[in-house]
C-alpha positions in Angstrom: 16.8 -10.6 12.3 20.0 -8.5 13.3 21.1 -8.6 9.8 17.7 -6.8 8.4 18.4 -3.9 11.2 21.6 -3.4 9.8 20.6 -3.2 5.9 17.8 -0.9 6.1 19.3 1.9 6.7 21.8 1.0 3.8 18.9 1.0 1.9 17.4 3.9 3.1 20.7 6.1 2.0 20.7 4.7 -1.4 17.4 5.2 -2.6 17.4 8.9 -0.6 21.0 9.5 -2.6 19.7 8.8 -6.0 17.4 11.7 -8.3 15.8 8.7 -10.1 14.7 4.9 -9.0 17.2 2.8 -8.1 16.5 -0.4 -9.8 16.2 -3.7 -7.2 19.3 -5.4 -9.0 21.4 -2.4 -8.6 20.2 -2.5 -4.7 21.9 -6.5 -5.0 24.6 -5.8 -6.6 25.8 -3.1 -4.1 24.7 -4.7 -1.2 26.4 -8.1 -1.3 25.8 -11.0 1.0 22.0 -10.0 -0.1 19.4 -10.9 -2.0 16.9 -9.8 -4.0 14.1 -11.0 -2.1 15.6 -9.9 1.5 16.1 -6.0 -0.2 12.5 -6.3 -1.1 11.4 -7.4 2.7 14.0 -4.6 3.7 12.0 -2.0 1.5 8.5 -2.9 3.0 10.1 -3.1 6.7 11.0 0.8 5.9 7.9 1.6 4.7 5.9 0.1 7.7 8.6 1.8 9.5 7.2 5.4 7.9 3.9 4.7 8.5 4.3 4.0 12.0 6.4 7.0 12.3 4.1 9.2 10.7 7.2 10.4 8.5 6.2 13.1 5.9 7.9 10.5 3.0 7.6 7.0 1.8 9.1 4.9 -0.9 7.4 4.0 -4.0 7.9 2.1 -6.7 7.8 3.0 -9.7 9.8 3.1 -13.5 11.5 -0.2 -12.3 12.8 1.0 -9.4 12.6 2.7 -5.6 12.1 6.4 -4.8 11.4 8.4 -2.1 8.0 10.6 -2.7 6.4 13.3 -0.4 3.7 11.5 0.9 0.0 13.2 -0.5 -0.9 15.0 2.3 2.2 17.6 1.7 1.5 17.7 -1.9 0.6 21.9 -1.6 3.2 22.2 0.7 5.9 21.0 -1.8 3.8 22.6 -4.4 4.5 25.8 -3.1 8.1 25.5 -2.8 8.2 24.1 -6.8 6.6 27.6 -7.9 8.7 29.4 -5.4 11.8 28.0 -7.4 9.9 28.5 -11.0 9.5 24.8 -12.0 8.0 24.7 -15.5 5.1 23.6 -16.4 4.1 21.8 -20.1 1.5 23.8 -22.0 -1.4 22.2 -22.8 -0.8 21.6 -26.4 2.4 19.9 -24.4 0.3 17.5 -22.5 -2.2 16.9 -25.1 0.3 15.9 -27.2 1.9 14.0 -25.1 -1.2 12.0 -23.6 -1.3 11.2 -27.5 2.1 9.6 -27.7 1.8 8.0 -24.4 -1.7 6.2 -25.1 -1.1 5.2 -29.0 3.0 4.5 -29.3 4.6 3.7 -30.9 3.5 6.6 -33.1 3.9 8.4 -36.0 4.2 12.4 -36.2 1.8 11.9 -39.1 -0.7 10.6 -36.5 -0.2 12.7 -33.9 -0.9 15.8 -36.2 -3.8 14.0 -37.8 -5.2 13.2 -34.4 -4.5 16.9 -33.3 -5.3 18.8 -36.2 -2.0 21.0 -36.0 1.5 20.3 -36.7 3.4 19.0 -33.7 7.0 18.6 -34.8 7.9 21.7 -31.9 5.9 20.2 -29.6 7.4 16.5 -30.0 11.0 18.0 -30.0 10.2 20.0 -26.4 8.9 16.7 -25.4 12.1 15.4 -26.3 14.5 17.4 -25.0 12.7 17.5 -21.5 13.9 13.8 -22.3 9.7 12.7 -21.7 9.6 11.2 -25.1 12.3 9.3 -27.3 12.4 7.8 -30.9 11.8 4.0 -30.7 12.0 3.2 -34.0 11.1 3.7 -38.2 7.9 2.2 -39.5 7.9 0.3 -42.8 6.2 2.8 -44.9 7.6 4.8 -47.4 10.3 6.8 -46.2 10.4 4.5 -42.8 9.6 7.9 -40.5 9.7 7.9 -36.7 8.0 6.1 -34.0 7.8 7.9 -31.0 7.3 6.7 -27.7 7.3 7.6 -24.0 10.4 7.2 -21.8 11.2 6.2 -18.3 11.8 10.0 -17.4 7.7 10.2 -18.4 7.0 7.6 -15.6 9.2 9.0 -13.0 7.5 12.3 -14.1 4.1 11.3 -13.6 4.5 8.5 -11.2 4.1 5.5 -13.0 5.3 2.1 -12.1 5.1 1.4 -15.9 2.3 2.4 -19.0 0.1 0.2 -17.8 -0.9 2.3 -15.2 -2.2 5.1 -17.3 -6.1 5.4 -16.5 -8.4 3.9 -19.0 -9.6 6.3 -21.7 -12.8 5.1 -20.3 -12.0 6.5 -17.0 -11.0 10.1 -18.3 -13.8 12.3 -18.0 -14.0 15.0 -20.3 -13.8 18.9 -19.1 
């Protein structure tokens, strides 16, 4: 199909040009004469493509959307070049609290803190402004505080098509 030839690589530059996934009805509404089910045979015609090529990159999807990912196999490569240029890491307080927030939201502060055992309102704004959790609503108790929740910045982070790909907390082995 002459047409498919001429589409992947339009494809290819979007979801390369974009720093987050590019949703599949974006991908139809820029390329028109398309739709959503020929993008989608597009995508999986580039990643056969990749493996065949043995190209250091593929495209995933995840957080409702395409990206392109290192493939594993250069994980310490890239590693190395992410310390080189001083990416930060969260503390573990960070990601304890925000395994929390991830497995029980929505959630309260309250919660969080009881389930911790230490106050976590620094810790929950951090989160926040590294924009990995958001407010998603008030409860209906007294006062009506904050629900927190992850966002999709949290699944692009981690690598997550959506929450429902968190391991079970059966799965988690503990240190």
């Amino acid at each position: 199909m002459e047409r498919m030839e001429e589409i992947k690589p339009i494809i290819e530059a979007l979801i390369f040009a974009t720093e987050e996934p590019i949703p599949l009805r974006k991908l139809t509404e820029i390329i028109e004469g398309m739709d959503s089910l020929q993008i989608q045979e597009a995508i999986q015609q580039l990643k056969s493509d990749y493996d065949l090529q043995g190209r250091s990159f593929q495209i995933e999807e995840i957080a409702g959307g395409y990206q392109l990912f290192t493939r594993p196999e250069y994980y310490e490569w890239v590693a190395k070049l992410r310390k080189k240029a001083g990416d930060t890491k969260l503390s573990q307080a960070a990601l304890e609290t925000l395994a929390i927030i991830a497995y029980k939201q929505p959630i309260l502060r309250a919660d969080i803190e009881s389930i911790r055992g230490v106050q976590t309102g620094q810790i929950v704004r951090l989160l926040m402004e590294k924009d990995l959790v958001k407010v998603v609503g008030r409860d209906e108790s007294l006062g009506h505080p904050l629900l927190y929740g992850t966002t999709k910045r949290f699944l692009e982070y981690f690598g997550l098509k959506d929450i429902k790909e968190l391991p079970k907390v059966e799965e988690l082995e503990a240190p």
